[in-house]
Structures are given as structure tokens and as C-alpha cells.
C-alpha positions in Angstrom: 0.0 0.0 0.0 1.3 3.7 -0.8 2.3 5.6 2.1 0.9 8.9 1.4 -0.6 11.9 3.0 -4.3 11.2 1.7 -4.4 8.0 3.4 -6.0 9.0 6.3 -9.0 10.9 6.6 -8.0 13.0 9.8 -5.0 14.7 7.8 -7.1 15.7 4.7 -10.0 17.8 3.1 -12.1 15.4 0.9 -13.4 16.6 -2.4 -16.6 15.6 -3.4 -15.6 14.2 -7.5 -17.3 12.0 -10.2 -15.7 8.8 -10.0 -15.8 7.9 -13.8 -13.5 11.5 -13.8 -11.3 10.4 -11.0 -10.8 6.4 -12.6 -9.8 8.7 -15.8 -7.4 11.0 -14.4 -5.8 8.2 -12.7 -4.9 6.2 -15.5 -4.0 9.6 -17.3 -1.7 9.9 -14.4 -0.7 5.9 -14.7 -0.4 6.4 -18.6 2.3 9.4 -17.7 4.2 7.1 -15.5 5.0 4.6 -18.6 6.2 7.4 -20.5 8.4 8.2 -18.2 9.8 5.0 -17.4 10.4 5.4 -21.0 10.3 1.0 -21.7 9.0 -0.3 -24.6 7.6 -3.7 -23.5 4.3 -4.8 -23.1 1.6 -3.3 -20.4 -1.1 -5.4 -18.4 -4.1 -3.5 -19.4 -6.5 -3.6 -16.7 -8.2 -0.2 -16.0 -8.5 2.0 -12.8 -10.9 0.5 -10.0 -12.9 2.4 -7.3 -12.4 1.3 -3.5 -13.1 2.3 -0.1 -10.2 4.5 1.3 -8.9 3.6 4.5 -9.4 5.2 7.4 -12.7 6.7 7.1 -16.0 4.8 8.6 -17.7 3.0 5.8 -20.8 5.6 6.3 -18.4 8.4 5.1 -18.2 6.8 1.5 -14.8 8.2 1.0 -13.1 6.2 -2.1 -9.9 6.2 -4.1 -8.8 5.2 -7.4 -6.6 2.4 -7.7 -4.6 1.4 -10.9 -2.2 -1.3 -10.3 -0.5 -2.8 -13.9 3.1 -3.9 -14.7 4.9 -3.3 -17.8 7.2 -6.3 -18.9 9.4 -8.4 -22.0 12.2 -6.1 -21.9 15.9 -7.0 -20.6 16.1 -6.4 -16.7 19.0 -3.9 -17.4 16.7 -2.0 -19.9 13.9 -2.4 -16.6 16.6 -1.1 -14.6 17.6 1.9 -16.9 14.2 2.9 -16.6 14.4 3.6 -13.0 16.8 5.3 -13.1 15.0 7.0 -15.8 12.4 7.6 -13.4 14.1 8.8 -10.8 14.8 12.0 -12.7 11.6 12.5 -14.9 9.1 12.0 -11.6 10.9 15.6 -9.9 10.8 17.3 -13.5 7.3 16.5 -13.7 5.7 17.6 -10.6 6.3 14.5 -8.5 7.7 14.3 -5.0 9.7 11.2 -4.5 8.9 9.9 -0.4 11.0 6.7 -0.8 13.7 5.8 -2.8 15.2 2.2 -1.9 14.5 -1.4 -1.6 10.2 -2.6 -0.6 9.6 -4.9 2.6 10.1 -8.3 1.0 12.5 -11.0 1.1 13.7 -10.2 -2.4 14.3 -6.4 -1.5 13.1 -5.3 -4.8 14.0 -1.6 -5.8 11.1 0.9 -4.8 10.2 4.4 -5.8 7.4 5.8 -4.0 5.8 9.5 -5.3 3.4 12.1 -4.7 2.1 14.1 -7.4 2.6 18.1 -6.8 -1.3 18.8 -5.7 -1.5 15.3 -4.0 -3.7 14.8 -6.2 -1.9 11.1 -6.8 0.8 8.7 -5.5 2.9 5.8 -7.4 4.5 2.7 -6.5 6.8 1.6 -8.7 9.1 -1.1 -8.2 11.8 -3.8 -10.0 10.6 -7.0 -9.5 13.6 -9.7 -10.8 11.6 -13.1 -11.4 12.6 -16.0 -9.5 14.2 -19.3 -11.2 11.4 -20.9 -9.0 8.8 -19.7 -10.3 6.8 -21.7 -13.0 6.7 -18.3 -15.7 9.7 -16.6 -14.5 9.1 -13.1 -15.8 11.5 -9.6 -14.8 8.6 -6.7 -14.8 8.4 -3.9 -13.4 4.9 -3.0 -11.1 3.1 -0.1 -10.8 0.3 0.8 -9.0 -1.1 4.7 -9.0 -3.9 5.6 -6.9 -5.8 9.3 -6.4 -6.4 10.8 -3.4 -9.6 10.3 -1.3 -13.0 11.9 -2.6 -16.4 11.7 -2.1 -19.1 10.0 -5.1 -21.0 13.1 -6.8 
């Protein structure tokens, strides 16, 4: 989960949006990522999905957007390139990196967390090296952007 500001409903004013808008602008922001990261693999396509935000009552119907895809089929050096790529285009384009390092797992994978200038958005982005274990070992990289908390129009 991303570690950002509009996480919690105590630190934040909630605007009151459309969700179709807020699914849009989300994979608008999602879609700006992969530019940046600048790969030319193949995306998972699956589209920006409402859900409850934490840390508001389920009476409040507060929501977020969540847009989770991974972009793979390129060499890992090209995948790790494009970090490093990233790491430089997020701050040029109105992004605040939060956390720059390795995620809590066993396999320490390389981790870029963001905020978008307004808040209006935060990425995850991380390296994930496949595993000779694995039945389909695959290198991809993972991305998941979601908005910040709103209430349905």
C-alpha cells in the first residue's frame, strides 16, 4: 500500500468528485508514469478501480482510485535503466519522491514511491527480478497509482 498523506482521513479535506473523472485522471496519471519509465515492453491493461479508502468509517463513503499494472518483456538492465530514468523524470514532472530504496520483501526489490505536486496522486513503482522458482519466470516492473480520497457526486 502507498504511504501517502491522503491515506488518512484526519489529515485531509475530501473533495466531493465523479468517480468515472477520478478512474480517468488516474490512468492519465498511470499512462504518464510509462512514459516516463520510458520501456518499450508490453503493459497489463487492466483499468482503474474504485475502492473504499482507509481510514474513514464505511458511512463516510470516502473512495480512491486504484490502478495497479506492470509493464514487462524487456531486458532487466533495460527495466533497470528505466528507473533510473524515473528517478529523474518524476521531480521534473511535478512528482515528489517519499521513498527511494528497496520494498519490505524477502527479495528487497527496488522501490520508488511518489506524490504528485497537488497530492492529487501517489505511485509505487518497483523492480521485480523473477525468480528461477517460479513456473513463468518473468522480470517486470509493477506499478500501482492511486488518487487521493473523494467523495461520489
Amino acid at each position: 500500500m502507498l504511504a501517502v498523506a491522503c491515506t488518512s482521513g484526519s489529515e485531509a479535506k475530501v473533495d466531493v468528485r465523479d468517480s468515472a473523472t477520478v478512474q480517468a485522471d488516474t490512468e492519465k496519471a498511470s499512462s504518464r508514469v510509462l512514459e516516463m519509465l520510458g520501456l518499450k515492453g508490453k503493459a497489463t491493461e487492466a483499468g482503474a478501480q474504485i475502492a473504499p479508502c482507509s481510514g474513514y468509517a464505511e458511512d463516510e463513503r470516502v473512495y480512491r482510485a486504484h490502478h495497479p499494472w506492470s509493464v514487462y518483456g524487456v531486458p532487466f538492465a533495460d527495466m533497470q535503466k528505466a528507473m533510473d530514468r524515473l528517478r529523474g523524470e518524476l521531480p521534473r514532472n511535478g512528482w515528489r519522491i517519499t521513498k527511494d530504496g528497496v520494498d519490505g520483501s524477502i527479495a528487497k526489490s527496488p522501490q520508488i514511491v511518489a506524490e504528485s505536486s497537488g497530492r492529487e496522486f501517489a505511485v509505487d513503482v518497483r523492480l521485480q527480478k523473477a525468480s528461477p522458482n517460479e513456473s513463468n519466470p518473468r522480470d517486470f516492473i509493477e506499478v500501482t497509482t492511486e488518487s487521493a480520497c473523494f467523495k461520489k457526486k
